[in-house]
C-alpha positions in Angstrom: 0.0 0.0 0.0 1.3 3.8 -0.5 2.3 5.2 2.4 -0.8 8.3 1.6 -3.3 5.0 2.0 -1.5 4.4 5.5 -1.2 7.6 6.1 -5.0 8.4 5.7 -5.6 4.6 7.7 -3.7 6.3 10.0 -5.5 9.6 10.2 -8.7 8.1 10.7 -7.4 5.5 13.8 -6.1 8.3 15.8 -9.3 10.7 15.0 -11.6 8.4 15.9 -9.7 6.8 18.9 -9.5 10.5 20.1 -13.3 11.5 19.3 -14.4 8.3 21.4 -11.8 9.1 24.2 -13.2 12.5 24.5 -16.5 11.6 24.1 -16.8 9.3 26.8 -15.1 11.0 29.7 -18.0 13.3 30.5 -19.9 9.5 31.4 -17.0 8.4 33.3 -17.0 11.7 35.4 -20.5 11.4 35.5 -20.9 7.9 36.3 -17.8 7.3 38.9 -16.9 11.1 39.7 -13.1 12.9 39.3 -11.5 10.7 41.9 -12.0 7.6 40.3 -10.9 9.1 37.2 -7.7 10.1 39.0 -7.5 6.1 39.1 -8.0 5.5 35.8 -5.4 8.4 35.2 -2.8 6.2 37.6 -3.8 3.2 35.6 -2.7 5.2 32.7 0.5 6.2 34.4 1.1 2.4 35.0 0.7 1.0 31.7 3.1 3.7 30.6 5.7 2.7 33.0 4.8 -0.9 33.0 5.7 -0.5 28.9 9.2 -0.8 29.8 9.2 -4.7 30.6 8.5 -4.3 26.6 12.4 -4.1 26.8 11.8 -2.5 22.7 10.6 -5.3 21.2 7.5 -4.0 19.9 10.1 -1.5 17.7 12.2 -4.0 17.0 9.5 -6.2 14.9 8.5 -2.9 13.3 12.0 -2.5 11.7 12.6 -5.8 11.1 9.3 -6.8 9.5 9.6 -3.8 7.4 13.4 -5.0 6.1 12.1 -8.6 5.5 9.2 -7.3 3.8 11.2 -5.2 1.2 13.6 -7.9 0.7 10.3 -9.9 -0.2 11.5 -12.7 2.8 8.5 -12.2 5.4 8.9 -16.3 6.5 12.1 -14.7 8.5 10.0 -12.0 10.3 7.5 -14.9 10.7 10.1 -16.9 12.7 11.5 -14.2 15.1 7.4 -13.0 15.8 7.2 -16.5 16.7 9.2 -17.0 18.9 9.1 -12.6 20.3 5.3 -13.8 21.2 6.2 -16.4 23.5 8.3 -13.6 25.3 5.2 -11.4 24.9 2.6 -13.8 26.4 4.8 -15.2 29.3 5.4 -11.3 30.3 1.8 -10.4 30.8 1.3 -13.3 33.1 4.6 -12.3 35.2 2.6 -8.4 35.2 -0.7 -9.7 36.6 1.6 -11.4 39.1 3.6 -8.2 39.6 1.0 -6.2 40.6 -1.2 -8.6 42.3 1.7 -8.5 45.3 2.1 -4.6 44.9 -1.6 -3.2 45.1 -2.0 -3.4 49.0 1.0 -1.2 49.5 0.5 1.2 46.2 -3.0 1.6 48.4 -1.5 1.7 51.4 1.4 4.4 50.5 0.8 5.5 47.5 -2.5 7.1 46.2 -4.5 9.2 48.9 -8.1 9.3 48.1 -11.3 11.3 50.4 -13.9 8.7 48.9 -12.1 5.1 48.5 -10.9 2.7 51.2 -7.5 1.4 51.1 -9.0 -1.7 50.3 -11.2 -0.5 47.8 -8.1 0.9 45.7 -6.1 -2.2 46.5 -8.9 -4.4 44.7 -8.5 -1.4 41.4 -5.2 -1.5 41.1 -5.2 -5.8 40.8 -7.9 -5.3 38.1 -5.8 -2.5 36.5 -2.9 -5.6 36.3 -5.3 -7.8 34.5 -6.1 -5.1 31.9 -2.7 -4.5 31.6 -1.7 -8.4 31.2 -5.2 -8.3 28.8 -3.5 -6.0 26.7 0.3 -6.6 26.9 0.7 -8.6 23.7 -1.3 -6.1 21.7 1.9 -4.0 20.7 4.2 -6.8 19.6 1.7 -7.8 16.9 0.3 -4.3 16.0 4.2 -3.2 15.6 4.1 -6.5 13.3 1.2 -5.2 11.0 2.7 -1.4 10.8 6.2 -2.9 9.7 4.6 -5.0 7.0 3.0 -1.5 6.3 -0.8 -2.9 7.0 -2.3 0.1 8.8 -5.7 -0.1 6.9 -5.9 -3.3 8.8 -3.9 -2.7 12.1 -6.0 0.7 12.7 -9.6 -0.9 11.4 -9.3 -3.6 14.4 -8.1 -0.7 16.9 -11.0 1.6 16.1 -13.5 -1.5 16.8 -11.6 -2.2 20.0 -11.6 1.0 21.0 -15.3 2.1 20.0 -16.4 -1.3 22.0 -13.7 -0.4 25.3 -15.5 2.8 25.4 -18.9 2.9 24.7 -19.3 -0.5 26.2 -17.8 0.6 29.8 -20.8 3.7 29.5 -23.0 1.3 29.3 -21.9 -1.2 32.2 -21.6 2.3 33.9 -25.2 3.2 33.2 -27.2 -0.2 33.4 -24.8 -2.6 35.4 -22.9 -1.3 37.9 -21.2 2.7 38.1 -18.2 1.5 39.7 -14.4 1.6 39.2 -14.2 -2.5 39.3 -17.1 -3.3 36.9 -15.0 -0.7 35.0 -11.7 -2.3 34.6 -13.5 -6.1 34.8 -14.9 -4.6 31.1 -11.4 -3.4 30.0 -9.9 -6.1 30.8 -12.2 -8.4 28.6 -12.3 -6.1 26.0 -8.1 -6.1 25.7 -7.8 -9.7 26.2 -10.4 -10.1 22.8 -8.2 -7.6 21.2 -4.9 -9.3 21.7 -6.5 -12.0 20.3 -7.6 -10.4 17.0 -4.4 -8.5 16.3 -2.7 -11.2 16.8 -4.7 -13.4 14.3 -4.3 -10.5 11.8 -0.5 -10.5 12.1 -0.7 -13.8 11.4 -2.5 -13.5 8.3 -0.4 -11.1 7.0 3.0 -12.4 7.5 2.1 -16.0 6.8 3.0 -19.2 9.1 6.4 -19.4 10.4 7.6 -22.9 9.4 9.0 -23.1 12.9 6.9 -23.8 16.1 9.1 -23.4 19.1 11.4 -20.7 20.6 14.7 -19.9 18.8 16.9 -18.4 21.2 19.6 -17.5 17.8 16.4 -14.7 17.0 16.2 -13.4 20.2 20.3 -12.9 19.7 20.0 -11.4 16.4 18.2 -8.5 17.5 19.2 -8.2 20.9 21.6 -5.5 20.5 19.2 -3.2 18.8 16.2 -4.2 21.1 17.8 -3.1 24.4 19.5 -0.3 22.6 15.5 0.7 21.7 14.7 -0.3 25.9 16.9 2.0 27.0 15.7 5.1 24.9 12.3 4.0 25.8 13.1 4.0 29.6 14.6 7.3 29.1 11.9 8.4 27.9 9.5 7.4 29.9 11.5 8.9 32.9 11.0 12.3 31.2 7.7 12.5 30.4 5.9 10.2 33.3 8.3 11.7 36.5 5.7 14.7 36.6 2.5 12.1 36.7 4.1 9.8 39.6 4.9 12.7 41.8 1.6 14.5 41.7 -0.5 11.0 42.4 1.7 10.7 45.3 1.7 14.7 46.3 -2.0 15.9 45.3 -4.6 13.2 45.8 -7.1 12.0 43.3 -9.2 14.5 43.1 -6.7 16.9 42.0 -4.5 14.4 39.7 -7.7 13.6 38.0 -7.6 17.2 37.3 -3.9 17.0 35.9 -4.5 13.9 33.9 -7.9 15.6 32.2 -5.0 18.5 31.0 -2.6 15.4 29.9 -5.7 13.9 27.8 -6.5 17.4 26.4 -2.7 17.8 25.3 -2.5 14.2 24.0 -4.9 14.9 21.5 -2.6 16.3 19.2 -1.3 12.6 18.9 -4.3 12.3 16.7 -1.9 14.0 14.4 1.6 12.5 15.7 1.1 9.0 15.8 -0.3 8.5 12.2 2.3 10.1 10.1 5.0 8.5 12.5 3.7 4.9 12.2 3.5 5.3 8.3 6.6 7.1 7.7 9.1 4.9 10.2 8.6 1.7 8.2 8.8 3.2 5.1 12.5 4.8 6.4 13.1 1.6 7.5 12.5 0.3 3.9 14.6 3.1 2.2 17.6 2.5 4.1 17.9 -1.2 3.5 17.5 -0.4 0.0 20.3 2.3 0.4 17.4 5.0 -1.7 19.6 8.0 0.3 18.4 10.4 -1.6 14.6 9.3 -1.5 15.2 9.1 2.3 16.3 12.5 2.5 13.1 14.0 0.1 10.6 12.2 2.2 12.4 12.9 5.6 12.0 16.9 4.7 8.6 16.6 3.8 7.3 14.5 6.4 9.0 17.4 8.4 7.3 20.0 7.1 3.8 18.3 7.2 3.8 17.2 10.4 5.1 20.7 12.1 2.5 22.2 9.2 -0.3 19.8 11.0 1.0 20.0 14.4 1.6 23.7 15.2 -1.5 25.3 14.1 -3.7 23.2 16.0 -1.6 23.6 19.5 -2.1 27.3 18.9 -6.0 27.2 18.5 -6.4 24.8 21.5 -4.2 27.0 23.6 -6.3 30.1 22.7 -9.8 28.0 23.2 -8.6 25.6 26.0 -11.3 27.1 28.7 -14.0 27.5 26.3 -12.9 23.5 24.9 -13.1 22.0 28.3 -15.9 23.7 29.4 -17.9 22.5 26.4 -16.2 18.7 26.8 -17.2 18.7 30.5 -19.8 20.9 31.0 -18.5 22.1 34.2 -17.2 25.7 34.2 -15.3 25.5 37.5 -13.3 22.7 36.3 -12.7 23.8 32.8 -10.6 27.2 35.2 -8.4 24.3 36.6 -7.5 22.4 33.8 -7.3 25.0 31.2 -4.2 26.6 32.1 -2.5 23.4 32.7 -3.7 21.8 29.0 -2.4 25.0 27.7 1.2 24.2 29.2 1.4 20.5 28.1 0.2 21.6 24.8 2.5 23.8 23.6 4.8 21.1 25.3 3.4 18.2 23.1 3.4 20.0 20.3 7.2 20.8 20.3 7.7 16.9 21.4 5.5 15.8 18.1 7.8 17.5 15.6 11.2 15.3 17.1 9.3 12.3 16.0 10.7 12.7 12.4 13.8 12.6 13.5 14.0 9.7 15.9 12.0 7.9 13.3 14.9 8.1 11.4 17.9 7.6 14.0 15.4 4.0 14.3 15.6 3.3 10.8 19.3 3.7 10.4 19.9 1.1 13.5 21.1 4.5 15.4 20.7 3.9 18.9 23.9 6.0 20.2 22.9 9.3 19.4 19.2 9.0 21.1 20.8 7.4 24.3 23.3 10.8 24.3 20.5 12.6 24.3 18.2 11.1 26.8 21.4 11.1 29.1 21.9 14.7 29.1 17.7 15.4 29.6 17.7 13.5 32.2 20.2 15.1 33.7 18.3 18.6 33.4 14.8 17.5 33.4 14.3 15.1 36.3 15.4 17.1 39.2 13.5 20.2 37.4 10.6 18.4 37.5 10.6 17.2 41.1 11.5 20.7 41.9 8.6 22.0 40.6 6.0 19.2 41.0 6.8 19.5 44.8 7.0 23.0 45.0 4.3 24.4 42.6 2.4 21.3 42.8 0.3 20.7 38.9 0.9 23.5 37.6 4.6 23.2 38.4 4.6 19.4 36.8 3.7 21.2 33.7 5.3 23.7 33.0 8.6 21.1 34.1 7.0 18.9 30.9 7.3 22.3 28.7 11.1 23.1 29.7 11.6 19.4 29.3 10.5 19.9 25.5 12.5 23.0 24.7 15.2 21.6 25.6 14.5 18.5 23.8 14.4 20.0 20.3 16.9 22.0 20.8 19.8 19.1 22.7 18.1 16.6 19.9 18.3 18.7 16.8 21.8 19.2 17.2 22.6 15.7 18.0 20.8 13.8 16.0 21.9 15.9 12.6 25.4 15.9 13.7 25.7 12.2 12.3 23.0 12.2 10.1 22.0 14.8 7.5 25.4 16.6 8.7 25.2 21.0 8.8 21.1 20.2 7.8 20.0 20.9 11.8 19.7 24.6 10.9 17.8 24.0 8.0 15.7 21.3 9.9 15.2 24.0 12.6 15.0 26.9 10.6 12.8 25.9 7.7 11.2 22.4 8.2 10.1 23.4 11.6 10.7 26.8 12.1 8.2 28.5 9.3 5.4 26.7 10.4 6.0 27.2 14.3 6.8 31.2 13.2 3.6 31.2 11.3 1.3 29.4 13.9 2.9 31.7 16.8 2.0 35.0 14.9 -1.6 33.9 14.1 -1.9 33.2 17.8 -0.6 36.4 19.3 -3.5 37.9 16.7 -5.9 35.5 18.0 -5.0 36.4 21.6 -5.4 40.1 21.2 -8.5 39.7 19.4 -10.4 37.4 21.1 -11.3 40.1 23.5 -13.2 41.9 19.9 -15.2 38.8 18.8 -16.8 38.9 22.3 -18.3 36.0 24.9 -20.2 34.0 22.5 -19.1 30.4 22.6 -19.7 29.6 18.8 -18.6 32.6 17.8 -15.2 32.2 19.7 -15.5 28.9 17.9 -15.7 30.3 14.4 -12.7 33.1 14.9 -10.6 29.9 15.9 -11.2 27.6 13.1 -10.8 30.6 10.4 -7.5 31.5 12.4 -6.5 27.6 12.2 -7.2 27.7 8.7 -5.4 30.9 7.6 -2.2 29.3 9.7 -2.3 25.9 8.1 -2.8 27.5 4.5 -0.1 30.0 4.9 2.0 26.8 6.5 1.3 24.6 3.5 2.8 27.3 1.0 5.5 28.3 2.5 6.8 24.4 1.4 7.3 23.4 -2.2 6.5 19.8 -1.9 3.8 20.3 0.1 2.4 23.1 -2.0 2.5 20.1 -4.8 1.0 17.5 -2.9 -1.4 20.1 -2.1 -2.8 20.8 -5.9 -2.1 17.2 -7.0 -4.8 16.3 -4.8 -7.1 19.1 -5.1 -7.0 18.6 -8.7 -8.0 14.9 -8.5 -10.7 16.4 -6.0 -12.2 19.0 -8.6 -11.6 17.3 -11.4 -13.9 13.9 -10.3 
């Protein structure tokens, strides 16, 4: 498939992943109130760090796959998914376990709730295990599907899983039982029918391996580049979960569920993110074990451009609208003052952390481990004690604006660093053009917007209107400023006008 057909599968997962997300946390807020949600924001938390048992296998068949697949040898990739599944599956029992001997003293220690028992959160944070266990082998064989370059089917099973996780917990909510266990009791059932599927589909796509036990000699093939991808990954995580597992220690439920409302806010520019980056790191993947350099390079810049060109425009109209978003999301005005400012931190934040995914999308490709781990040392360094400095001091509001720093000086360390091996002298350029225009464009159309909010006056829809004509007018003026996005642009509005 072209990488626009994956592209677009992409586009429409994360969308409608994100409009179901949304959509549905009004009912949980409703149905179970903000300090169960705070749980389901630690469950959140936990999965995240829990991720890093992965140890970067899920990457690992991603690249590979996608190598095997261009070579045209996909009975290889079938052999090491094999035998990477048996880790998978024996991993989410050892979770479930894990956490089963951890959840009386994570209630005991840990979260501080006005409305749940100790014993009560001990019994939610088992069942958060078993929908972590549920779900565990779900990335091994989606990153499968996305190396083989299958989104249309990888993102068609997610956004049935999703729509059923979702929807279906509302209704157990409304009609069964509105608690957090008859909650996670559905999630977990849900993810455990999901691993399933996806892992049928992989199946189907790469074809039987003609081996059925586990071949250590695989595991040793990749290991090198596996825990070169676990430690990045646990880097990473440090940075951007530190601020989430001090304030559920430091503000209670009530007020992390307020934080983790900001966080889901933010994240929804991953609607754009995620797509683009899981269509565009197999295809580098490709390009670079056919040695196409020079393709590489073209679809490097514009996958650049289009991504900041995507990205930046819609951080700066949720920044200027983030009361009047919440408010309408929630329908609770007092609340909507509370998490506004914090979403506006985190998305400005988010945004500068989508645009780096080009770039480490490509440091992946090339087997280029070094350069990521340089600069993950050197953030952490910075980043971790700022953060607990200013999660304990300024409590949420302090945790985000520590994420924001953490960003800045993300792009600005990783730039430098990942161009100086790569692409050599093209970080200014990178920074400059690729990114730079479109952040330059989306930061003047925002300081307008700001100043003349105050004109269009109080009316919701109207506010509405000035923001999508001022997203508009960014992304346009975004769009031309590039010359292969400029002819991307009229190929397809000529197919479009000329139907």
């Amino acid at each position: 498939m072209r990488l626009s057909g994956n592209l677009l599968a992409g586009l429409a997962n994360s969308i409608w992943s994100a409009l179901i997300g949304l959509a549905v946390v009004p009912f949980y807020l409703k149905y179970l109130g903000i300090e169960a949600y705070g749980l389901i924001g630690f469950f959140v938390t936990t999965q995240a760090l829990l991720s890093l048992l992965d140890m970067g296998l899920a990457p690992t068949i991603n690249r590979e796959v996608a190598r095997y697949s261009a070579s045209g040898n996909l009975q290889e990739a079938g052999k090491l998914l094999h035998t990477l599944a048996i880790v998978y599956w024996s991993m989410a029992g050892a979770i479930a376990l894990l956490i089963l001997v951890l959840a009386p003293l994570i209630a005991e220690y840990w979260l501080q709730s006005k409305q749940f028992s100790p014993q009560a959160i001990s019994h939610a944070v088992v069942l958060m295990g078993l929908v972590v266990a549920c779900r565990w082998p779900i990335g091994l064989y989606q990153g499968a599907l996305i190396g083989a370059q299958r989104l249309t089917v990888s993102s068609g099973i997610n956004m049935a899983m999703v729509t059923i996780g979702s929807l279906g917990a509302v209704v157990v909510l409304a009609f069964i039982s509105p608690t957090i266990e008859a909650f996670f009791i559905w999630q977990a059932c849900v993810g455990l029918v999901y691993a399933i599927t996806m892992r049928s589909a992989a199946w189907r796509v790469i074809g039987n391996a003609q081996v059925n036990h586990f071949d250590i000699d695989n595991i040793k093939r990749v290991l090198k580049f596996s825990l070169g991808v676990s430690a990045i990954s646990f880097a990473g995580l440090v940075l951007t979960q530190i601020d989430k597992l001090i304030l559920s220690k430091t503000l209670g439920l009530e007020g992390f569920g307020q934080y983790m409302l900001a966080t889901i806010v933010a994240s929804s520019l991953y609607i754009i993110i995620t797509p683009i980056f899981n269509a565009i790191y197999p295809r580098f993947s490709s390009l670079v074990a056919q040695e196409n350099f020079e393709e590489l390079l073209k679809q490097y810049r514009t996958a650049s451009h289009l991504l900041a060109t995507m990205l930046f425009p819609a951080a700066m109209i949720m920044v200027l609208l983030s009361q009047v978003l919440i408010r309408l999301w929630t329908g609770n005005t007092d609340l909507a003052a509370d998490v506004a400012p914090l979403a506006s931190y985190l998305l400005i934040g988010y945004a500068l952390h989508g645009v780096m995914h080009i770039p480490y999308a490509l440091m992946l490709a090339q087997g280029e481990i070094k350069s990521m781990s340089i600069i993950y040392v050197l953030l952490i360094s910075i980043v971790v004690p700022l953060t607990i400095v200013f999660s304990l001091t300024y409590g949420a509001v302090g945790g985000a604006i520590a994420q924001l720093l953490h960003f800045i000086f993300y792009v600005l360390l990783g730039t430098w660093i990942m161009h100086k091996k790569f692409l050599k002298g093209y970080a200014r350029n990178w920074l400059s053009k690729d990114v730079g225009i479109p952040l330059g464009i989306s930061l003047l159309i925002g300081v307008s917007g700001y100043f003349g909010m105050p004109i269009v006056g109080e009316v919701v829809y109207v506010k509405l209107l000035f923001g999508v004509i001022l997203w508009v007018v960014a992304t346009m003026l975004s769009i031309l400023s590039s010359q292969s996005l400029r002819s991307i642009f009229v190929r397809y509005w000529n197919q479009f006008c000329c139907r």
